[in-house]
C-alpha positions as CSV (number, residue, x, y, z in Angstrom):
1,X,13.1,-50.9,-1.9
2,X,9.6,-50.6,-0.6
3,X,8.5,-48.1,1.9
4,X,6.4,-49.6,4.4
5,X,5.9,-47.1,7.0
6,X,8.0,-45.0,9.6
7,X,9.4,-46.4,12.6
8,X,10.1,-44.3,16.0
9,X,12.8,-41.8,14.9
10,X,10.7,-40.9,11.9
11,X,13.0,-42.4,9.6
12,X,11.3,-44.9,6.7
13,X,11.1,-48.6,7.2
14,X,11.6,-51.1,5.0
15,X,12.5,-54.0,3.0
16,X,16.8,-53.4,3.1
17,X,18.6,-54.1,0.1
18,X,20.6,-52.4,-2.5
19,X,18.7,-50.2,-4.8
20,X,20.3,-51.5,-8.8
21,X,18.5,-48.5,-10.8
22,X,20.3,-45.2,-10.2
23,X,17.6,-43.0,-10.8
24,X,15.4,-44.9,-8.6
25,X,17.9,-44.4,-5.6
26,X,18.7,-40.8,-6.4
27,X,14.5,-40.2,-6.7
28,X,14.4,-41.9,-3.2
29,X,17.0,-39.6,-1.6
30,X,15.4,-36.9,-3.0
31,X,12.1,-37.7,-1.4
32,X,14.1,-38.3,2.0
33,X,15.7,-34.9,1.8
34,X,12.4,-33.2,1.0
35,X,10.7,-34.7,3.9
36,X,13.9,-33.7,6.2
37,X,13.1,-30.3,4.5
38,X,9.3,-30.4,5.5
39,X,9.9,-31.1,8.8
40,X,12.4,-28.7,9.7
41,X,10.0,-26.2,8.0
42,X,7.2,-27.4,10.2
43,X,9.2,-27.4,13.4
44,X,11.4,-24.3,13.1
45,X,8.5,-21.6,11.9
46,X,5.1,-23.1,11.7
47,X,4.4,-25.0,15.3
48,X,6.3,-21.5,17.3
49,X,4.2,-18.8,15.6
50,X,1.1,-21.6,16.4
51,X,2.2,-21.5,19.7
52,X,2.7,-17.8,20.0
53,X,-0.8,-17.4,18.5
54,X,-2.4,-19.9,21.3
55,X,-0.9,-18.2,24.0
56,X,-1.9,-14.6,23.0
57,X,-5.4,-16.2,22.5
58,X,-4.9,-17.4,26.5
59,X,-3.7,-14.2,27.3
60,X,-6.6,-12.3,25.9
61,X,-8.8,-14.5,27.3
62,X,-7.8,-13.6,30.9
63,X,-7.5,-10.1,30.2
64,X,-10.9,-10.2,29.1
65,X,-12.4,-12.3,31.9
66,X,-10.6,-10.3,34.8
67,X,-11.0,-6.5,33.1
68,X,-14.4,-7.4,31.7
69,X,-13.7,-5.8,28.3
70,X,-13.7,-7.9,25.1
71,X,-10.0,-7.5,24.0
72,X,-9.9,-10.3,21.5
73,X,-11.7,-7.8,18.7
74,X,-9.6,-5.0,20.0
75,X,-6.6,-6.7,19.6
76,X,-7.7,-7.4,15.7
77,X,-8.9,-4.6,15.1
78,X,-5.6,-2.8,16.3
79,X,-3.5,-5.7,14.6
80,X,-5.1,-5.1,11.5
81,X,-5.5,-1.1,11.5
């Protein structure tokens, strides 16, 4: 089987046919399962706290621009104390 790209629903594209060599087809799953893996990763825990982190960012920004103090540094400073 050759992998040629990904189609729509993220799922790989290819020449179709039935894969002889075991370990060849049990490699392939592998990688299938990995990338399933990846993703799920990506979209369960990395792209939230990514989007908690730009919205504080938004939210400091209009603190900052209506109370006139700079809160970004404050807010690291206490995050980090």
């Amino acid at each position: 089987m050759q992998i040629k790209g990904s189609d729509d629903k993220r799922e790989i594209v290819g020449r179709k046919g039935i894969v002889m060599n075991i370990t060849h087809r049990v490699e392939l799953e592998r990688i299938l399962e990995t990338r399933k893996e990846i993703q799920r990763f990506i979209h369960g825990f990395i792209a939230p706290t990514m989007s908690i982190h730009a919205a504080s960012q938004v939210a400091a920004g209009e603190i900052e621009r209506v109370v006139g103090i700079n809160t970004l540094s404050r807010i690291w400073v206490a995050g980090n104390i």
